[in-house]
VOGU-3710 file (C-alpha; in Angstrom, 3 decimals, decimal comma):
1> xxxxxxxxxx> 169,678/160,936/166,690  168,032/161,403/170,047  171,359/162,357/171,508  172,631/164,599/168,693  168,685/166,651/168,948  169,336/167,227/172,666  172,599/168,693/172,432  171,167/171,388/169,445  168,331/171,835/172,366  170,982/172,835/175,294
11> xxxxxxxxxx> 173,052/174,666/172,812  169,591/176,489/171,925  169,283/177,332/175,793  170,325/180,682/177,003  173,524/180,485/179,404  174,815/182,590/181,975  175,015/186,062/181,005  179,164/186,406/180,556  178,936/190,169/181,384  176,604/190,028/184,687
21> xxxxxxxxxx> 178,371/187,184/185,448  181,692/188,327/185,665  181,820/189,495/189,279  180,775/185,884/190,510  183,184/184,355/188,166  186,154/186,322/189,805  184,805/185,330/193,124  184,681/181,698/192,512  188,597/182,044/191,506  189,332/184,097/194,435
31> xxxxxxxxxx> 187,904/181,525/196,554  189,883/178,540/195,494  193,007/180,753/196,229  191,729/181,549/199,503  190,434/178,273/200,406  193,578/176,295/199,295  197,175/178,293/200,097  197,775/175,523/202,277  197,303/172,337/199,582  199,585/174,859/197,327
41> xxxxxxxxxx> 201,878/175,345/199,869  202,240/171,824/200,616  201,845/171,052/196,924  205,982/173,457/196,034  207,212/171,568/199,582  206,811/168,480/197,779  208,201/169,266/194,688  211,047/171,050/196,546  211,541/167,654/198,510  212,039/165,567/195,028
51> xxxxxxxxxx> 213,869/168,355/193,691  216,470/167,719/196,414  216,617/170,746/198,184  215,440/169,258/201,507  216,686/172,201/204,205  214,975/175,785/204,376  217,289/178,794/203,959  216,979/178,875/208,040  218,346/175,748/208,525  221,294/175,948/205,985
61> xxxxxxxxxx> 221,974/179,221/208,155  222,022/177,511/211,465  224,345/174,631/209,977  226,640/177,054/208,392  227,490/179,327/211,699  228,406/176,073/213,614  230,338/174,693/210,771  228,013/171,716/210,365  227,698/170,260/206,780  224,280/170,372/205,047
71> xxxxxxxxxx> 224,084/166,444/203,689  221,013/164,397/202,436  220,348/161,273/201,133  217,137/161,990/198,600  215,412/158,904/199,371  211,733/160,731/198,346  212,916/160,962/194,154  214,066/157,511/193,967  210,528/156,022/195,209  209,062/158,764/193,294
81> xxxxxxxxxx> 210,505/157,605/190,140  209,911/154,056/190,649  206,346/154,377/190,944  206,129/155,878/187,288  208,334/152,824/186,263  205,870/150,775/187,935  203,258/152,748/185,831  204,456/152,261/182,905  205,291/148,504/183,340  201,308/148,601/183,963
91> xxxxxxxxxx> 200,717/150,605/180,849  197,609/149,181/179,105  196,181/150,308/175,586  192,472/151,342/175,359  189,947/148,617/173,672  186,741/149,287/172,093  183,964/146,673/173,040  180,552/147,054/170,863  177,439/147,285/172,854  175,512/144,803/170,410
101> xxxxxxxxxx> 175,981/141,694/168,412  176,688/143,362/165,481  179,248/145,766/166,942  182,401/143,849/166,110  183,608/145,256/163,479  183,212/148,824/165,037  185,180/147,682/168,334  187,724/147,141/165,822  187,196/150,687/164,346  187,255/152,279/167,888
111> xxxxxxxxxx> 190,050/150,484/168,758  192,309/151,560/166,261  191,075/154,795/166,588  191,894/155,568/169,880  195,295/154,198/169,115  196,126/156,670/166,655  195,109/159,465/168,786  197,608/158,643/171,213  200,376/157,577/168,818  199,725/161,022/167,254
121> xxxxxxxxxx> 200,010/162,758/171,451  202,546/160,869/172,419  199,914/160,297/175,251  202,508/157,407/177,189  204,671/160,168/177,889  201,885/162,570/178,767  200,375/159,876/181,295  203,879/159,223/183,229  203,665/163,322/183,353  201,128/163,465/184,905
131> xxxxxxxxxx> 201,647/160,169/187,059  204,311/161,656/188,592  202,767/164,982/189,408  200,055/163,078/191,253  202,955/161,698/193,324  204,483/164,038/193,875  201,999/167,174/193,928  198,867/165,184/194,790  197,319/166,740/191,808  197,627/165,226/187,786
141> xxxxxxxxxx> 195,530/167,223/185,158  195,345/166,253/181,315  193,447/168,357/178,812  191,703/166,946/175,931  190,079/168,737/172,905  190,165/169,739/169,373  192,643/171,947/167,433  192,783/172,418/163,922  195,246/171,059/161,853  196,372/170,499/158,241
151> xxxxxxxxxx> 194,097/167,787/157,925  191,064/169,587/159,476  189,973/169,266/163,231  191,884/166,841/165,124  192,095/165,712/169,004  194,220/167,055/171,125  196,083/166,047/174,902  198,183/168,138/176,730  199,330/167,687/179,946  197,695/170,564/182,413
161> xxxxxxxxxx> 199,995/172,367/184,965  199,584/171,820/188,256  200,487/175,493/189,773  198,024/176,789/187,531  194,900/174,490/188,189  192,073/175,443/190,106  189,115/173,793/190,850  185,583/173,867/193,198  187,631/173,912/196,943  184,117/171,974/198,413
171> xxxxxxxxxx> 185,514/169,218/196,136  186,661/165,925/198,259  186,885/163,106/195,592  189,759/161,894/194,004  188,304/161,592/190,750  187,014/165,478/191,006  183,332/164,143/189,719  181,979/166,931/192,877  183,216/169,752/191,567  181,052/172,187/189,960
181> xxxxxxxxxx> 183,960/174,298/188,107  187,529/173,787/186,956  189,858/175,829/184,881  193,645/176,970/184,447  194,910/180,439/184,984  197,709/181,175/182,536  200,233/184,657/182,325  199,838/185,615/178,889  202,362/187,861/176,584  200,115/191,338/176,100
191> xxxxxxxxxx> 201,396/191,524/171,917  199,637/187,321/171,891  196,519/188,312/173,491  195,762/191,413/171,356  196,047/189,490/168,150  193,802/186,605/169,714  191,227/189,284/170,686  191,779/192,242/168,664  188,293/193,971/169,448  189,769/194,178/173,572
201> xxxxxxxxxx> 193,346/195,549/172,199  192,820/198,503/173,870  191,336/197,602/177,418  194,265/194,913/177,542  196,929/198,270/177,074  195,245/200,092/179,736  194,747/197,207/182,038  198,779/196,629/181,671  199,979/200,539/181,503  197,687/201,515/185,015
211> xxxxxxxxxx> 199,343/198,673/186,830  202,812/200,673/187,369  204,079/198,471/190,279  206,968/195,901/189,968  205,412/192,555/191,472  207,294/189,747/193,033  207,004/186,287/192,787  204,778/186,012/195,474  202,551/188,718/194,100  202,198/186,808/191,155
221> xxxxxxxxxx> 200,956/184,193/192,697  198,112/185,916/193,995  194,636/185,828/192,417  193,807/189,502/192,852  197,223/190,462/190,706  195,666/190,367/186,928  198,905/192,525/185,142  202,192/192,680/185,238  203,745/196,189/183,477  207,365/195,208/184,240
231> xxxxxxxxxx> 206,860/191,630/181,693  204,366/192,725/180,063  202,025/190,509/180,545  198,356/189,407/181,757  196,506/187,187/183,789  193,830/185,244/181,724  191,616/182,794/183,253  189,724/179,665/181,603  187,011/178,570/183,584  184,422/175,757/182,939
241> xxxxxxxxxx> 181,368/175,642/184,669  178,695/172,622/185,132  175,177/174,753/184,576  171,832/172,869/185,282  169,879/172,074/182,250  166,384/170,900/181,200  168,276/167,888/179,864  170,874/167,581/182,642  174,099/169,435/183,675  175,929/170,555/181,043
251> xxxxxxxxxx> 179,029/172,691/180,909  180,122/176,412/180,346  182,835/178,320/179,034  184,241/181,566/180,363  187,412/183,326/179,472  187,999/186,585/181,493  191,430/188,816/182,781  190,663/191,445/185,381  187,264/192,888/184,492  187,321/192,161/180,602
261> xxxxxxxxxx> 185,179/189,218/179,440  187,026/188,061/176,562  184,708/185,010/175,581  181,501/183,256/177,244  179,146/180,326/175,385  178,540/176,648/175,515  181,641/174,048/175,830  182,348/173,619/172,389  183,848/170,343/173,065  180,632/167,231/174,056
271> xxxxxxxxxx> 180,503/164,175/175,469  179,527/160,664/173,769  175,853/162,189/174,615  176,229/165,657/172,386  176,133/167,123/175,296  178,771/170,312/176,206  181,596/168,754/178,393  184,552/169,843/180,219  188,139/169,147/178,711  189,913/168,825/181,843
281> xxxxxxxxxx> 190,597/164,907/183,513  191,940/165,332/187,132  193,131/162,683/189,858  194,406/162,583/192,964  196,177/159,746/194,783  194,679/160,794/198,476  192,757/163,687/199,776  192,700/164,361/203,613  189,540/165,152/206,087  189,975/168,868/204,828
291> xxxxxxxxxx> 189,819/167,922/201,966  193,442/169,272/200,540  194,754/166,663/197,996  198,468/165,490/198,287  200,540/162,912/197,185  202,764/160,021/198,839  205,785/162,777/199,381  203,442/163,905/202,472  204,067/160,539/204,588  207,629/160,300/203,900
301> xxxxxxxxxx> 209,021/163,955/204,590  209,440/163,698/208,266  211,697/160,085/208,283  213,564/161,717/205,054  213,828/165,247/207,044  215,153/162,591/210,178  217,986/160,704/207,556  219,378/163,859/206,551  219,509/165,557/210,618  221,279/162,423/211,786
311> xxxxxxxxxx> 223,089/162,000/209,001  224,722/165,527/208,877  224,571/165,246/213,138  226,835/162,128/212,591  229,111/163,629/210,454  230,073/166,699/212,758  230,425/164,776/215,835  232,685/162,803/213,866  234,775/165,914/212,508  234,784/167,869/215,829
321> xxxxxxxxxx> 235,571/166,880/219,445  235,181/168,754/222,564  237,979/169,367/225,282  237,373/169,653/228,936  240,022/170,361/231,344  240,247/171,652/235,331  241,344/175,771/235,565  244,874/176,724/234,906  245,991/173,502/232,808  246,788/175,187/229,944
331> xxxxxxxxxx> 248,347/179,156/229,093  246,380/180,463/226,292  242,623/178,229/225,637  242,039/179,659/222,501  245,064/178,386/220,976  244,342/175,024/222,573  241,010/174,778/220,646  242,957/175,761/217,251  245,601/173,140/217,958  242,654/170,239/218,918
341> xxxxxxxxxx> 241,127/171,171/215,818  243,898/170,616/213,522  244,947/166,600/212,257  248,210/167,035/213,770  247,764/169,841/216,421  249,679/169,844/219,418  248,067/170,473/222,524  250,415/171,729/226,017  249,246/171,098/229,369  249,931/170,835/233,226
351> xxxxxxxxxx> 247,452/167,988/233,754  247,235/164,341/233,476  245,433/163,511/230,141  242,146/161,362/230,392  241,899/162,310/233,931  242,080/166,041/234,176  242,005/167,019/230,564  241,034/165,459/227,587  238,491/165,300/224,773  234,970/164,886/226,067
361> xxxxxxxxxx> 233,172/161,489/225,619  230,690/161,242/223,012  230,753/157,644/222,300  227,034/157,122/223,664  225,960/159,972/222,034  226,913/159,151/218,278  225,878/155,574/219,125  222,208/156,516/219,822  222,013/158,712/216,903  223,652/155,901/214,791
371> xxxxxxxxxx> 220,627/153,319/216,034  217,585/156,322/215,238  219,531/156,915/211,642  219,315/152,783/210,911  215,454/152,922/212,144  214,715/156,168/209,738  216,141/154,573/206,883  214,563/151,224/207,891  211,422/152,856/207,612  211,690/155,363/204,971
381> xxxxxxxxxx> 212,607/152,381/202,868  209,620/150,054/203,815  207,493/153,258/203,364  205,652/152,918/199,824  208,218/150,877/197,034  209,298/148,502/199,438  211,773/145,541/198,487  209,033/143,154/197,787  207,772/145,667/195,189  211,050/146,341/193,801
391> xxxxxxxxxx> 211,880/142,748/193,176  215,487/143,071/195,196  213,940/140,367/198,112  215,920/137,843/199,408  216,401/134,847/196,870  215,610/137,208/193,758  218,451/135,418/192,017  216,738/132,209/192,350  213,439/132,611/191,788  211,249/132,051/188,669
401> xxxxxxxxxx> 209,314/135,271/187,081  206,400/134,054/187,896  207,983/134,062/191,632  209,035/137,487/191,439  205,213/138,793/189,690  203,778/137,185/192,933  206,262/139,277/194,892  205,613/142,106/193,363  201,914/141,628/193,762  202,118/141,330/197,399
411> xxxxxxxxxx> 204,225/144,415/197,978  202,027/146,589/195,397  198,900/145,647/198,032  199,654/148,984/200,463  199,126/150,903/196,855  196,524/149,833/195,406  194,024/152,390/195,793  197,012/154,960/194,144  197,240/152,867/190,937  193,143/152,033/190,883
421> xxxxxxxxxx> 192,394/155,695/190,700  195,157/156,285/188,114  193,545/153,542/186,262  190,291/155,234/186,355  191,976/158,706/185,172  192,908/157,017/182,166  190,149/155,248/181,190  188,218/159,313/181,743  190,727/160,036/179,796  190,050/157,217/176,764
431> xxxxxxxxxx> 186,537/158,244/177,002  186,912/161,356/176,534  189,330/160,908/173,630  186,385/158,769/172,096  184,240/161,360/172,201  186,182/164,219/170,782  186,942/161,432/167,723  183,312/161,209/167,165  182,892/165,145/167,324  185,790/165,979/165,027
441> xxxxxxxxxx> 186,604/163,347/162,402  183,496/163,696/160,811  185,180/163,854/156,866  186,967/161,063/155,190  190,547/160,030/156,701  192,855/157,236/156,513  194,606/155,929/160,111  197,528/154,089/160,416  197,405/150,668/162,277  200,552/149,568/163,979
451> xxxxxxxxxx> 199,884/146,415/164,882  202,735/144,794/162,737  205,489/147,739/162,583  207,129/145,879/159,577  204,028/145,924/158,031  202,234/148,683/158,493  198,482/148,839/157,338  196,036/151,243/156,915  192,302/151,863/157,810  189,725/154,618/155,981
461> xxxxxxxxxx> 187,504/156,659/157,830  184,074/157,679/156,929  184,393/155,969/153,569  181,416/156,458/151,070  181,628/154,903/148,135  178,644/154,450/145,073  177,170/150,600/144,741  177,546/149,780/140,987  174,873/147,488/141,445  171,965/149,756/142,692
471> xxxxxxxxxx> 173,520/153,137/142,435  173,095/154,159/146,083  175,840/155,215/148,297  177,231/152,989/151,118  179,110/153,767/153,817  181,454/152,150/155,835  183,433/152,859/159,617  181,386/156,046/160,175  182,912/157,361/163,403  179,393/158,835/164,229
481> xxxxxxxxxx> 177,483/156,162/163,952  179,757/153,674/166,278  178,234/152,601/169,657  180,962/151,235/171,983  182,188/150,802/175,854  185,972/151,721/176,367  187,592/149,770/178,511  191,419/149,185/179,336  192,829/146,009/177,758  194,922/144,652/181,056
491> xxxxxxxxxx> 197,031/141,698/181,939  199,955/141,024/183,752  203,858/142,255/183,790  204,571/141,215/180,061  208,525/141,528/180,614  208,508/139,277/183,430  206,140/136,889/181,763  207,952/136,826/178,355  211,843/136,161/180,771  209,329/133,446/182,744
501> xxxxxxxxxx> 207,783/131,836/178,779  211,718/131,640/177,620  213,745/130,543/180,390  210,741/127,230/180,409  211,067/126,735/176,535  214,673/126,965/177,213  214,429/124,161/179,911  212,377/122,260/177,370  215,130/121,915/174,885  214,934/120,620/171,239
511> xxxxxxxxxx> 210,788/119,727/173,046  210,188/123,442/172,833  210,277/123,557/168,804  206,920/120,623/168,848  203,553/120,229/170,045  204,853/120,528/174,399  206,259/124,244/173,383  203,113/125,452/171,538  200,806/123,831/174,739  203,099/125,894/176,797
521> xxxxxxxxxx> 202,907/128,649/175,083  198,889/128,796/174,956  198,776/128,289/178,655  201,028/131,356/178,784  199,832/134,951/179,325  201,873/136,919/176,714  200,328/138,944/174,904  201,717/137,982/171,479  201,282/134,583/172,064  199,814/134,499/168,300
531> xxxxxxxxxx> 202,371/135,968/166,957  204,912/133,374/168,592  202,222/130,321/167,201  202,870/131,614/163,678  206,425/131,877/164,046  206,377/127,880/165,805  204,474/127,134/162,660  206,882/128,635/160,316  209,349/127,297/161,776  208,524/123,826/162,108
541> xxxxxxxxxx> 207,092/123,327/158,149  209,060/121,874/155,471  211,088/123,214/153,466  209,076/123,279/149,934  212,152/122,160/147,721  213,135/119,380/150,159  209,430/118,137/150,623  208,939/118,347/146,654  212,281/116,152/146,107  210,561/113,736/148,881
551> xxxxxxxxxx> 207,986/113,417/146,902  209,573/112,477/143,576  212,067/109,733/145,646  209,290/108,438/147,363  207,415/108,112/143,990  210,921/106,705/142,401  211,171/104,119/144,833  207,529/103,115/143,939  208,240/102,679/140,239  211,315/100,660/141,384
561> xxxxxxxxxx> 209,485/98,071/143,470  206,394/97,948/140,689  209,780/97,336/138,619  211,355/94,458/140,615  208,005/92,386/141,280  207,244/92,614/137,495  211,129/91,151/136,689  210,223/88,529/139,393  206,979/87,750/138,001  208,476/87,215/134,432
571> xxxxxxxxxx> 211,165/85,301/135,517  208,824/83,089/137,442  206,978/82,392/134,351  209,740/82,069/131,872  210,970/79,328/134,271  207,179/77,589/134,791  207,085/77,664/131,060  210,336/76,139/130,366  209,742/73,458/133,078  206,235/72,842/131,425
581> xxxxxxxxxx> 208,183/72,214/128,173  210,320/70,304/129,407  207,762/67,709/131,654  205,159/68,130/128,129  208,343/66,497/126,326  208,680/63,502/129,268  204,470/63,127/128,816  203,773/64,151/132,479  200,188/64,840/132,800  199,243/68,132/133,085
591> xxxxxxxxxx> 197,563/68,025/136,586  201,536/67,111/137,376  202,235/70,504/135,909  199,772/72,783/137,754  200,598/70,395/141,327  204,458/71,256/141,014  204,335/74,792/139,161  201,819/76,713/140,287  200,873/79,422/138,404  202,493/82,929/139,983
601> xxxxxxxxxx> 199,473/84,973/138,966  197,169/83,311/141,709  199,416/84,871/144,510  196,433/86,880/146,333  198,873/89,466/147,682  199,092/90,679/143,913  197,344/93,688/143,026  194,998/93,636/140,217  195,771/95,547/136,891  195,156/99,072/137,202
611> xxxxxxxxxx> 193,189/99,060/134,024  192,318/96,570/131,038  194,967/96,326/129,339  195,473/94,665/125,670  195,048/90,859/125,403  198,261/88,768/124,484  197,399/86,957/121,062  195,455/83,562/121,281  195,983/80,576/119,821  194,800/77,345/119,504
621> xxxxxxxxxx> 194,746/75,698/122,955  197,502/73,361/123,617  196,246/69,845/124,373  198,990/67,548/126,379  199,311/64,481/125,156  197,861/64,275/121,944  199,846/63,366/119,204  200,953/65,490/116,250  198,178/66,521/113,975  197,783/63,797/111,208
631> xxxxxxxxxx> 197,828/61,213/113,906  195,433/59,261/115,246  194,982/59,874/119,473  196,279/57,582/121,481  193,882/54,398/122,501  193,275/54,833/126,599  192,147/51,540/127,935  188,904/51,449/129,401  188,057/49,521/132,612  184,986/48,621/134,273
641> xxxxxxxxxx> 185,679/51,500/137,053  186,622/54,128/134,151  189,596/54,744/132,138  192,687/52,410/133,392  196,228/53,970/133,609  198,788/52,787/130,908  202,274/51,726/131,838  204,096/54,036/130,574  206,134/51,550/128,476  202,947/50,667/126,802
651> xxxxxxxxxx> 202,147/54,039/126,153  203,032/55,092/122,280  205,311/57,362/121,602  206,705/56,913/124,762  209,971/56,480/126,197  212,087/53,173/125,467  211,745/50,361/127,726  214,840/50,769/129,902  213,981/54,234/130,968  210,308/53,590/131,406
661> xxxxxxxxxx> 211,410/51,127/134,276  214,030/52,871/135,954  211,641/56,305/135,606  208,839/54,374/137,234  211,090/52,867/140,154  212,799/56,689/140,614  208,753/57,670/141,362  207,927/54,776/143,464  210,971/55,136/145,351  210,161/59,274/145,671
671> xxxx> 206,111/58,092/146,777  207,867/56,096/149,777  210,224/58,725/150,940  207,750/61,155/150,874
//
């Protein structure tokens, strides 16, 4: 709230008068264009140099009268282009970060936010843009602000132009936080401008129709040309200027062509403050002690300027040879030079050839030039993107890609401070995106969220929404009300460490698909490592069906073995039972029974019964021994030391003599063996 009362309070204050102003305005463009031919001469050498054409009109004049060919070997394009490949290897998405405990869930928000806005600018192709015209120009401009759209106000990047950007010329930092103003100048169709500011329709005519002169390019380039009657055009410039404030600096608009003020008020576009900002985000890769900005074409023009001299100076001394010979030698010397300059050209004399005449000896000559041409090229190639950097060392072949990151690394050290501020262009940029999100999406939206492109989900915006239970509205992922620190989500080359995380789970064989692949992958730093975990997992369940028909086999076999011991068990007692019968019909006592049968049942290793279970029927207990009912027992003697044992041919009912004696001898005889 604080922030949102002191933007209404700048926007409250009076600026600049746009019509008094207008004189100092023009004079503050005027200067930059005085102050900085030079940088913009050096800026179209450089693009002329990666363009290709690397000799002036002079030069190619001078090489064609002596028949010399024009040859170079654009060295500058190639390193050029493989610094924005090393850019966007190093491409990084924006993060949101909350600035409290509670700010999670809003990163989140933020996040995905900024994501969209850059899916929706295809802002990874406006970043190499303007990458490359750092480079190469030693300027990169984006512009960032709001347009309206189908959907309402939406954010906006385009990529800026670097022949038409002007800023403060007292400006000396690469991140162009000194400069008190910054704009574009633009030529503008006449018939377009009219309709855009219909109340000036007839100052624009006039301004156009009293400028009867045909201007050239040069002219054009000029800041005091403002028309052009031959195109039909104007010059319109956009200028932004940081105005002191009670609350701080704050920025202001001015659009203006010749001496028409078309438009003057308050940036409508604010930072993450409310305050009015400036949609412009420039960077420069190095700026001199004059403070002109350039790129890395400046240190590598003269050795590429050297390559192509030597290299076309080679070639001719190659192609043509001199002749010197004493007076008189030969009749006619012009025809002499046509016939040494044709392949099979024949040549008549009066001297002695190699002494008197003969072709002049250059050998030293193109042998010198050869040596300087190998030390240019030497040096124009360890000049910026040298092999290190490229990854084409010695060994390349061999090496792991964590070997070839760490090669990299050491041959990106002479550019760091070229990447660093490109780094801190984008995350301007980010910010700046943030803050025009906050500004504009102020109604209810839905964004897309690509994290899974198979998938694709979907986020609201600004969603309000009626609690059934207390009637109020509630609100959720309000853009305005999100507090949060952009940042630049970085990590390392994730080509070379995804080759480097599959040629070692390759190494690791059938390993790679258990516990030693998912450790390696976890001490990786890919950033989908996740992703790869949940495909491991996946990958390494069972199979539902197959664990299911596990199950009922395992459960199967169970019921089989419960099966078997049972059979055992009742076979063990069917043959204890018919064994009792069998010693209750010889009369052996029944401690005899119990001592030579044991009961299976006592077996500890048993289980119990899951459960009671019914009762077999009881009967009457079985005494051993005792004689049918009706009968009297049997008389035991008794002794004075307790009942006596009977001989068992005494004992009634038992068996007849002759086998009472031989069964007693069998168990004496078994008592002594034993």
């Amino acid at each position: 709230m604080q922030a949102q009362s002191t933007a209404l309070t700048v926007q409250k204050e009076p600026g600049p008068d746009g019509a008094e102003e207008l004189g100092r305005y023009r004079r503050l463009f005027i200067a930059f264009d005085e102050n900085k031919r030079r940088e913009v001469e050096e800026q179209k050498e450089a693009r002329r140099y990666y363009s290709g054409r690397q000799w002036t009109d002079a030069e190619l004049a001078a090489l064609a009268k002596r028949n010399q060919p024009a040859v170079w070997d654009n060295r500058i394009a190639r390193k050029v282009d493989f610094l924005v490949g090393v850019e966007q290897r190093m491409r990084r998405d924006p993060k949101g970060f909350g600035r409290g405990p509670s700010d999670a869930k809003s990163a989140d928000v933020a996040t995905a936010s900024l994501r969209f806005v850059c899916d929706m600018n295809r802002w990874e192709v406006m970043a190499s843009d303007a990458a490359h015209d750092g480079m190469v120009s030693g300027i990169g401009v984006a512009w960032i602000g709001i347009e309206g759209g189908p959907r309402g106000l939406d954010v906006k990047c385009k990529r800026g132009q670097v022949d038409r950007f002007f800023y403060d010329p007292r400006s000396n930092l690469p991140d162009f936080s000194d400069a008190r103003y910054m704009g574009m100048h633009l030529w503008v169709d006449l018939e377009d401008l009219k309709a855009e500011y219909p109340q000036h329709a007839e100052q624009l005519g006039d301004m156009v129709d009293l400028d009867t002169g045909v201007i050239t390019t040069m002219d054009a380039e000029r800041a005091e040309q403002w028309a052009d009657f031959e195109h039909r055009r104007v010059r319109v410039v956009e200028m932004y200027e940081r105005t002191a404030t009670k609350h701080g600096p704050a920025w202001y608009f001015c659009k203006f062509t010749g001496g028409l003020m078309l438009e003057c008020r308050w940036s409508p576009y604010r930072d993450e403050h409310g305050i009015p900002d400036c949609p412009y985000v420039a960077w420069s890769p190095y700026v001199d002690e004059r403070g002109d900005r350039y790129g890395v074409v400046r240190n590598m023009r003269p050795m590429q300027d050297e390559v192509n001299k030597r290299r076309s100076r080679l070639l001719h001394l190659v192609n043509v040879d001199q002749l010197q010979m004493n007076p008189g030698l030969v009749e006619d010397v012009d025809a002499t030079r046509t016939e040494m300059a044709k392949p099979d050209g024949v040549i008549v004399h009066q001297g002695v050839w190699g002494q008197t005449i003969g072709p002049t000896e250059k050998s030293a000559e193109m042998k010198g030039h050869a040596e300087l041409l190998a030390q240019a090229q030497g040096s124009l190639e360890n000049l910026g993107p040298n092999p290190g950097l490229i990854g084409k060392g010695g060994g390349v072949a061999d090496q792991s890609g964590r070997a070839i990151l760490a090669q990299r690394d050491s041959g990106m050290t002479e550019l760091s401070p070229v990447f660093e501020r490109l780094r801190d262009w984008k995350l301007r940029c980010y910010r700046k995106m943030w803050a025009r999100i906050r500004q504009a999406w102020t109604g209810e939206r839905y964004i897309r969220i690509t994290e899974d492109p198979k998938a694709p989900s979907y986020l609201g915006i600004n969603q309000y929404q009626i609690d059934p239970m207390t009637g109020q509205a509630q609100a959720s992922n309000v853009i305005a009300d999100i507090d949060v620190d952009i940042i630049l989500d970085e990590g390392p080359d994730t080509i070379v460490m995804q080759e480097e995380l599959m040629q070692t789970l390759a190494n690791l064989g059938e390993a790679a698909a258990g516990p030693l692949g998912k450790v390696m992958i976890e001490l990786s730093q890919v950033s989908n490592k996740d992703q790869l975990l949940e495909m491991m997992d996946k990958a390494m369940a069972p199979n539902p069906e197959v664990q299911q028909l596990q199950q009922r086999m395992a459960a199967m076999e169970a019921m089989l073995k419960q099966a078997t011991i049972a059979k055992t068990h009742a076979e063990t007692e069917a043959k204890r039972v018919d064994s009792a019968i069998k010693l209750a019909q010889a009369m052996m006592p029944p401690q005899t029974v119990v001592a030579e049968y044991p009961m299976p049942f006592a077996d500890t290793t048993m289980g119990a019964p899951a459960g009671p279970g019914p009762m077999p029927p009881q009967g009457p207990a079985m005494q051993p021994n005792m004689p049918p009912e009706g009968l009297p027992p049997p008389q035991i003697p008794i002794g004075p030391q307790g009942p006596q044992d009977v001989p068992l041919d005494q004992m009634p009912g038992g068996l007849p003599i002759g086998g009472a004696s031989e069964l007693n001898s069998a168990l004496s005889a078994g008592m002594q063996n034993g």
